[in-house]
C-alpha positions as CSV (number, residue, x, y, z in Angstrom):
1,X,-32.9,71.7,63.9
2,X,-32.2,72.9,60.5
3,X,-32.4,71.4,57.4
4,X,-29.3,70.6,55.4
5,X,-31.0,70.9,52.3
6,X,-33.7,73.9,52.0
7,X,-35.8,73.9,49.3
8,X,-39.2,74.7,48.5
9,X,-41.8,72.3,49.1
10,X,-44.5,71.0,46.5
11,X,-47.2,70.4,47.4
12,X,-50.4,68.4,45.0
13,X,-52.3,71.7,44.5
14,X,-49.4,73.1,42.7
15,X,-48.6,70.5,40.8
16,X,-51.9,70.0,39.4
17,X,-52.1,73.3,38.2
18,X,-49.4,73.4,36.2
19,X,-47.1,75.8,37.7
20,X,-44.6,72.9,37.6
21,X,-42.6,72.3,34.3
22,X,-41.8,68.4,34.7
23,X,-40.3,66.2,31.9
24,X,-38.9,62.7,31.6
25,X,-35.4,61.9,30.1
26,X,-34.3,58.3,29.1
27,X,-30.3,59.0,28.1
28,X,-29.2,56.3,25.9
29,X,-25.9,55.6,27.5
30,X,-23.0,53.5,25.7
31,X,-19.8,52.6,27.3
32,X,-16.9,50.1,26.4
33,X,-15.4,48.1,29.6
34,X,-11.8,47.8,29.1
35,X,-10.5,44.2,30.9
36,X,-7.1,45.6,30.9
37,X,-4.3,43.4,30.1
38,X,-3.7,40.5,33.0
39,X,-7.8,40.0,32.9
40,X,-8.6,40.2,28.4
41,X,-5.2,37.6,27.8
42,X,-7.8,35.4,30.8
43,X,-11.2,36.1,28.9
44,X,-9.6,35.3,25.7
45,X,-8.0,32.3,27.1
46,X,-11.2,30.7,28.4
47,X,-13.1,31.6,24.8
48,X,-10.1,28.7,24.0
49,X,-11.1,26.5,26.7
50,X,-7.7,27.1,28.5
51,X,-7.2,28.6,32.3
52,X,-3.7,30.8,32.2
53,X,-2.3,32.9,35.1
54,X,0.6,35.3,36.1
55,X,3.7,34.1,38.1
56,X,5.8,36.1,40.5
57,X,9.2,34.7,40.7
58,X,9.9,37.0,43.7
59,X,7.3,35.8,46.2
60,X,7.3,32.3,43.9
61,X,3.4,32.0,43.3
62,X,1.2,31.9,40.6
63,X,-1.8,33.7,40.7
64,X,-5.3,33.4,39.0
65,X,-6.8,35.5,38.4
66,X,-4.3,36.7,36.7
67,X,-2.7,40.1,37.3
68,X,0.0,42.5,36.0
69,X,0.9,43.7,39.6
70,X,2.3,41.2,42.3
71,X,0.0,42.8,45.7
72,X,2.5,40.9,48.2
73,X,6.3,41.8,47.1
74,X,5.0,45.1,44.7
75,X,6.2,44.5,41.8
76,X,5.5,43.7,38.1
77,X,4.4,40.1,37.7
78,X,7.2,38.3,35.5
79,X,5.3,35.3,33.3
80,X,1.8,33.8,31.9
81,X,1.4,30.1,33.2
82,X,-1.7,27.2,32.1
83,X,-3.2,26.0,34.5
84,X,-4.9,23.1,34.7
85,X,-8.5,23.1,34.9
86,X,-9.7,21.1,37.5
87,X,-9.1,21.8,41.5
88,X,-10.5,21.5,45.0
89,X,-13.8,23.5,46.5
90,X,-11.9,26.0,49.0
91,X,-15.7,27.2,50.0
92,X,-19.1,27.4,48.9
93,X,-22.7,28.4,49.8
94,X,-26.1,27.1,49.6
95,X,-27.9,30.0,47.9
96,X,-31.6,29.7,48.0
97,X,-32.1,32.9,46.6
98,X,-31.2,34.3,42.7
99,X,-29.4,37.3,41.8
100,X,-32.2,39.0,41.1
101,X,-34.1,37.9,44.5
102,X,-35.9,35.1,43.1
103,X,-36.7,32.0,45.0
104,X,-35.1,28.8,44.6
105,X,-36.5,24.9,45.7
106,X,-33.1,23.8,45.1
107,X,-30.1,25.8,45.5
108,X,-27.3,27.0,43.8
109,X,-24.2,26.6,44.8
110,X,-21.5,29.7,44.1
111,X,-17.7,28.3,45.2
112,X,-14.5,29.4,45.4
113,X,-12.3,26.6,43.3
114,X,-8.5,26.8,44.4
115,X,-7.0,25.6,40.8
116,X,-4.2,22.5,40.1
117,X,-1.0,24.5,39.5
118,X,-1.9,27.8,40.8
119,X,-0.3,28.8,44.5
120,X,-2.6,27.5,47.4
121,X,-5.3,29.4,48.3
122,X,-5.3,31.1,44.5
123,X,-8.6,30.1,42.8
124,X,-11.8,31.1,40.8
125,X,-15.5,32.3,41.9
126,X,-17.7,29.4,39.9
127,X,-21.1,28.1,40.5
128,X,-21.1,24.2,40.9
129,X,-23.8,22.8,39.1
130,X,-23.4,18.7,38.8
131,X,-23.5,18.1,42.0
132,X,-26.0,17.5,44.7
133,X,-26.0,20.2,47.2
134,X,-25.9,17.4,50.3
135,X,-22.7,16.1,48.4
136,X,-21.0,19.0,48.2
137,X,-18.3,19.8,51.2
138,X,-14.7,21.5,51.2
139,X,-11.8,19.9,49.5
140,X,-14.0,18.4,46.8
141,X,-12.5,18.1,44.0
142,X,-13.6,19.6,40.8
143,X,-13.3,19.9,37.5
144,X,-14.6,22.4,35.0
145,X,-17.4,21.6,32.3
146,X,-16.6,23.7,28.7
147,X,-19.2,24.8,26.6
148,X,-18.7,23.9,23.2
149,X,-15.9,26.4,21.3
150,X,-19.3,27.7,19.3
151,X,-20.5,29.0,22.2
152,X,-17.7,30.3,24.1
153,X,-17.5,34.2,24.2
154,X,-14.7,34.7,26.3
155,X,-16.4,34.9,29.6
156,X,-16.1,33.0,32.9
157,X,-19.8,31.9,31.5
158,X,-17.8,29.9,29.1
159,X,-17.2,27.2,31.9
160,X,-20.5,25.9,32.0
161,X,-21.5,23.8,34.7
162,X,-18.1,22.6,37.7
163,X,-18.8,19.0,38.3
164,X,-17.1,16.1,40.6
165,X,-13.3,15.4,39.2
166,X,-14.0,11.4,39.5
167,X,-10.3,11.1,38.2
168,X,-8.7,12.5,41.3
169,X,-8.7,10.8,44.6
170,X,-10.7,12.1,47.4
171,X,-8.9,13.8,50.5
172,X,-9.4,11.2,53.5
């Protein structure tokens, strides 16, 4: 079998003496993320403490996120909408592990919220914080926590913490 990518080999007696140039290069890279249109009106929306999304009067949904292009009929979405800001778990997870792989006693809980006013099944990614994890169960209803407007930034970070929506009648 032959290799696929032939090279020459080094070995520890070369390297040592020097016959290797080696250098280490740390670029300093800067970029700019562009949220385009459907998803900075969103960001800036929530730096206000408000939830907005895109109607489709062909297919007759509204859709949060929010986006430009209507994915089912093809075609330019047609109007921004409010939404409220409360809603129903569609899903969750108990996550005992962190992003970055650390361990956790009690978990998180990442959930997909299906939000009042938007079309069924349409909803946001959100961690759930207020709530014990034995309590929590599909078709909960939620409602989101704001930072304070000093601390908004116009980031889905802005809703702090989802807790129970006490003002909204359980499914039975």
């Amino acid at each position: 079998m032959t290799d696929k990518f032939s090279g020459t080999p080094l070995d520890k007696r070369t390297l040592k003496g020097g016959k290797i140039f080696m250098t280490s290069y740390m670029p300093k890279l800067r970029y700019r993320w562009d949220t385009g249109e459907a998803i900075g009106r969103y960001l800036e929306e929530l730096r206000h403490g408000r939830l907005i999304a895109r109607r489709c009067d062909v297919c007759q949904r509204i859709m949060i996120p929010p986006r430009m292009f209507c994915e089912r009929c093809f075609r330019p979405t047609d109007e921004w909408v409010y939404v409220k800001d409360t809603g129903r778990i569609l899903t969750f997870s108990l996550c005992y592990v962190t992003w970055n792989v650390r361990r956790l006693k009690q978990p998180q809980i990442p959930a997909v919220i299906e939000i009042a006013g938007a079309s069924p099944g349409m909803g946001i990614l959100h961690l759930v914080k207020k709530v014990p994890s034995k309590q929590v169960r599909v078709g909960m209803p939620v409602r989101a926590v704001w930072r304070p407007p000093s601390q908004r930034r116009g980031s889905v970070t802005d809703i702090g913490d989802g807790e129970p929506d006490r003002q909204t009648k359980e499914p039975k």
